[in-house]
N, C-alpha and C positions, 0 to 999 in steps of 0.2 A: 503314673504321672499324667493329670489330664491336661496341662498346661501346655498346647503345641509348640509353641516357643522353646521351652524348656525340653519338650522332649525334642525337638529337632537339633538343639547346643547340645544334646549328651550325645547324638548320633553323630552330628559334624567332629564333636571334641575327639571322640576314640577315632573319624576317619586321620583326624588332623596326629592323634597319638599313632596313630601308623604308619600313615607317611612321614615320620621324625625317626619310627623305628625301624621302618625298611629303608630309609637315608645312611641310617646308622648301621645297620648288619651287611648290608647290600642283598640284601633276600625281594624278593620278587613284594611287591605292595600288595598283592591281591593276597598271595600268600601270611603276609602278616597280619591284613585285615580280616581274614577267616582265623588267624588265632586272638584276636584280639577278640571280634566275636565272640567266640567261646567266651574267654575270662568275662566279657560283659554279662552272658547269659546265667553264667554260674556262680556268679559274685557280684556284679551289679545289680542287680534287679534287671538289665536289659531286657523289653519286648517291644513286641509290634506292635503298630497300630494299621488301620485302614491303607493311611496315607503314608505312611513307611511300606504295607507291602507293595501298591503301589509302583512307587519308587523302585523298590529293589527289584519287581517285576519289569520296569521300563528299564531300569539300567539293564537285566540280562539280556532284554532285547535288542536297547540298543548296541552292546558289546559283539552280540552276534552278527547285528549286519555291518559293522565297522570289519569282525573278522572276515567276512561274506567278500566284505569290498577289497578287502585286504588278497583274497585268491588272484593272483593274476591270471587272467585269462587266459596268454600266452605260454606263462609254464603250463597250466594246465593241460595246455595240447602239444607241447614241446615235450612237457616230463607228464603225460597219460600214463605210460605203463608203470611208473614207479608209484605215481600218486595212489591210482586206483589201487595198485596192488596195496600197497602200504596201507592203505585205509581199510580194504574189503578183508584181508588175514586180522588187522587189529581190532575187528568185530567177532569173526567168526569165530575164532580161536575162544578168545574171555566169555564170548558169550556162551557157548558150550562147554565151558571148564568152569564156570560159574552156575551153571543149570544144574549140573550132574551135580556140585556139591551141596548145591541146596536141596535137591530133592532126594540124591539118593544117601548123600549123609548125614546133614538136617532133619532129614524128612518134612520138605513143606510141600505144601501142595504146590498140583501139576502149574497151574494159574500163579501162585509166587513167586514160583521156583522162575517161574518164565518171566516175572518181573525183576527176579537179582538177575537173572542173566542176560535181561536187557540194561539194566541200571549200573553191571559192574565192567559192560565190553565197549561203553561209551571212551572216548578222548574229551576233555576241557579244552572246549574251544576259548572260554573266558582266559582262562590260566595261560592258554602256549599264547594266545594272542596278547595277553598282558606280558608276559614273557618275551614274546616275540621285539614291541617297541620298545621295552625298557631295553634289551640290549642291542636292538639296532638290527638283528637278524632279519627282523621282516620285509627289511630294503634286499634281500642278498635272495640269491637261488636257493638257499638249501631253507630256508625259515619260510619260500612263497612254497616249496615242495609240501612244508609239515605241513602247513596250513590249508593246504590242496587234499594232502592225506586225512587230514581230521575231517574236513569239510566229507569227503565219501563216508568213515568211520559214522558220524553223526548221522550220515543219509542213511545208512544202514539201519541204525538204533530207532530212528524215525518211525523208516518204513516196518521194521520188526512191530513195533510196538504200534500202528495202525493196522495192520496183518493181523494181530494176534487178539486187538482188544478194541478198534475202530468201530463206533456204532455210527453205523453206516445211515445217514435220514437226510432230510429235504438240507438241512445245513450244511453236511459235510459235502454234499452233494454242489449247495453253492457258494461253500468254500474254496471248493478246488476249482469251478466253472472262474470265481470271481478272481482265483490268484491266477489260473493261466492266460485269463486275459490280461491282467495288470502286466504279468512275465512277459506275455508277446509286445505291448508296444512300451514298453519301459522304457530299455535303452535309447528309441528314436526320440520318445515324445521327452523325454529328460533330456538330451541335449538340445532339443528346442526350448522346453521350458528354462533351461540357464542360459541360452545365449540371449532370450528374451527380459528377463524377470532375476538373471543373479547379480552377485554383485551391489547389492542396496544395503541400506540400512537396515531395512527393518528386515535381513536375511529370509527371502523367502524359500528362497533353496531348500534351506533346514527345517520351515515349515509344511513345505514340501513332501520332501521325505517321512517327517513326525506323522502325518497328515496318513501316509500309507501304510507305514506299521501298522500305528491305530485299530486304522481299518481293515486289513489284512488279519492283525494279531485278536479286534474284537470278533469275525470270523472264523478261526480258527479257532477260540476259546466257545462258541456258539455248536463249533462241531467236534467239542470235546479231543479239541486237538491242542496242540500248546502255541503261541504267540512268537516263540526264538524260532520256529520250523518256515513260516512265511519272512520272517527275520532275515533268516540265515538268505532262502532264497531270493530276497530282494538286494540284500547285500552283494550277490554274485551278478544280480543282473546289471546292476551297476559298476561295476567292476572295472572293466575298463573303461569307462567313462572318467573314473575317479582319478584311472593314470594320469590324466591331464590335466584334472582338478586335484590336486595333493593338497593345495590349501584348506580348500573345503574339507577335506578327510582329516587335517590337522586341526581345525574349528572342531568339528563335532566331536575328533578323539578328546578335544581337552575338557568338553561340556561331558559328557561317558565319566571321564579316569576325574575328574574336579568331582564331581555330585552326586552321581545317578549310580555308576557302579558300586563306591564305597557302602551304598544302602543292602546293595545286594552280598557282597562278598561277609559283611558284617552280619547279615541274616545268616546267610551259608553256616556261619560258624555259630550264630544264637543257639539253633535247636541243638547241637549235642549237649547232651548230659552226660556229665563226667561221670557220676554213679551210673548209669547205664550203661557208659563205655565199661565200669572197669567189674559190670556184672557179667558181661559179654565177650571180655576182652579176647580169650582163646577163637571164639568165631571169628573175632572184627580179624583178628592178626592172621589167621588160615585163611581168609575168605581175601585180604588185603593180596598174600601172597598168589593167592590164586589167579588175581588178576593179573598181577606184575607180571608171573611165570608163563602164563601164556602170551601176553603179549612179548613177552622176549623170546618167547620159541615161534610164533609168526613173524614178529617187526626185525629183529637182529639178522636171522638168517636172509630175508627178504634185500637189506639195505644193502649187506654183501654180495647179495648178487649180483645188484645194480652196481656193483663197484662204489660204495659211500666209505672213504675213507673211513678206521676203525674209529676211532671220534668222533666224528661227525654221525655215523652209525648206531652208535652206544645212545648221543645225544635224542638224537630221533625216537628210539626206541623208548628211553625214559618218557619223553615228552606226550607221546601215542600213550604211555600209560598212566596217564592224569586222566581225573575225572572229574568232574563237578555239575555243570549245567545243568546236561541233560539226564545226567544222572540221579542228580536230585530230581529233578521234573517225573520221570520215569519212577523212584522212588513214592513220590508226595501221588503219582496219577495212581496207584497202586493202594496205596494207606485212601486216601478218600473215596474210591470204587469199592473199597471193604477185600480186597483179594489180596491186602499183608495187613498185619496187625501191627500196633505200635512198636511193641517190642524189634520186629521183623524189620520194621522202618526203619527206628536207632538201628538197629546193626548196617545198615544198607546206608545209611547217609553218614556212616562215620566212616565205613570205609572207602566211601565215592571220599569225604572230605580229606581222609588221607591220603588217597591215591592224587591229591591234586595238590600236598605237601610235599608228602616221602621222593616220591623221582623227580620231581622238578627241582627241592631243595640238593639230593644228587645230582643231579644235570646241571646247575647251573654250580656247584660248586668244585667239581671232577670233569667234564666234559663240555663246557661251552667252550663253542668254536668261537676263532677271530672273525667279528665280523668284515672285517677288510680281508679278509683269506679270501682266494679267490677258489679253493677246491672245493671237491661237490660236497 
């Protein structure tokens, strides 16, 4: 369809057919928009364009630093050992239980194998964070924990995968010089720039921010790095800033969950192919499990130590084993550097896109907590 109009009314129409379907099921929107995805891609004619990826690129970003902003600072250093712990096992575990079966039961190479096992030990920061406001946990200690817990998980998968495949030159170089300065005087010089300049019409706050991604995320894609990594880190540096501006984090979450995410979560679900899932399917389902199973033999024992009631514990656990984001990202960085092959990708990106159905659709249907409960 070369008609941008037309293509942008079939992309708005199926977001607007999912949020009517996840009204109606009560299943997580993002969740319904990655199966609705699918049905477009495989029955619609749904594809991309320039200015659709885009979009679905700006919305993953901007979902990450909403999650970013979403970390409270205060849990973080109040509940450090649960977070980090919970986060650093629900890497290490999947990612080593993922490696071994790709390389030594697959048989892929040393270099793939190391990209499923970065791509299957990731958490959905999009998913538990969409998850998170639709049921209200994100206000509560045990939803700021997950989200503290994912945020390490991701830092993990990051750093793995610039460790293992970072080409290191004059960009990445002043990638990292340009983001640690932005890091260092953020917090101060953003509560001047809003006492001075928020509050207007023509929101400049929001351009503000747009304005840093941008440039941060066009950086970071210069140093062969992904655009949700300075995302995520900018979302935290502002962080408690945002505790006292909630409205502004309510503006921008409805501009995200309105427009920009739907592009993305409906991508997410474009590229499977149904005949490639059900050529693959005994991998996709072993390799699914393989995730799940380790991250419930690091996250479940972990929560009980910390005394997380059994519920609340089960909860966490499912939610640590979603995947999408960066999963995909760590997927797609792999297939275009030529170190997995397409086949290798389908299998990789149906099971990150399951993993970020299968336990959240369990969690939220067996195990979500009250969000007025006040236990941990």
């Amino acid at each position: 369809m070369n008609n941008t109009w037309l293509t942008a009314s079939l992309w708005l129409g199926l977001a607007l057919v999912g949020g009517l379907a996840a009204g109606w099921t009560g299943i997580s929107i993002s969740l319904v928009e990655i199966v609705v995805g699918i049905i477009g891609g495989n029955f619609l004619g749904l594809a991309t364009t320039p200015w659709v990826d885009f979009l679905a690129g700006f919305g993953s970003v901007l979902l990450t630093f909403l999650a970013g902003a979403e970390v409270d600072p205060r849990v973080l250093r109040s509940k450090f050992k649960e977070s980090m712990s919970i986060g650093i096992i629900a890497f290490i575990l999947p990612f080593l239980g993922a490696f071994a079966y790709a390389y030594y039961i697959l048989g892929w190479t040393l270099q793939a194998a190391e990209i499923a096992g970065i791509a299957l030990s990731t958490t959905s920061v999009a998913v538990v964070y969409a998850v998170m406001v639709e049921t209200g946990l994100n206000e509560t200690e045990l939803g700021k924990i997950i989200l503290a817990a994912c945020f390490i998980n991701d830092l993990g998968t990051v750093v793995a995968l610039g460790l293992l495949f970072a080409n290191f030159n004059a960009w990445m170089l002043l990638f990292v010089g340009v983001t640690t300065l932005v890091l260092a005087f953020l917090p101060r010089f953003t509560r001047w720039f809003f006492k001075v300049y928020g509050n207007r019409v023509s929101q400049l706050e929001v351009k503000y921010l747009f304005f840093l991604l941008f440039l941060l995320g066009g950086l970071a894609t210069m140093a062969n790095s992904e655009a949700v990594l300075p995302a995520y880190l900018l979302g935290l540096g502002v962080a408690g800033f945002f505790l006292q501006e909630r409205n502004l984090l309510f503006r921008m979450r409805s501009m995200a969950f309105a427009f920009f995410t739907p592009f993305y979560f409906l991508k997410a679900g474009l590229f499977v192919s149904l005949p490639g899932v059900a050529a693959a399917a005994g991998v996709i389902i072993v390799a699914l499990l393989v995730k799940m199973i380790t991250k419930f033999i690091g996250v479940w024992p972990t929560t009980r130590f910390f005394k997380f009631v059994p519920r609340e514990g089960m909860y966490t656990t499912l939610l640590m084993s979603t995947g999408l984001t960066f999963g995909t990202i760590s997927s797609l960085f792999g297939l275009t550097h030529g170190i997995i092959t397409r086949d290798q990708y389908t299998i990789l990106v149906t099971v990150v896109i399951l993993s970020a159905v299968v336990p959240t659709m369990i969690a939220q249907a067996f195990f979500r907590p009250d969000p007025c409960s006040h236990d941990k």
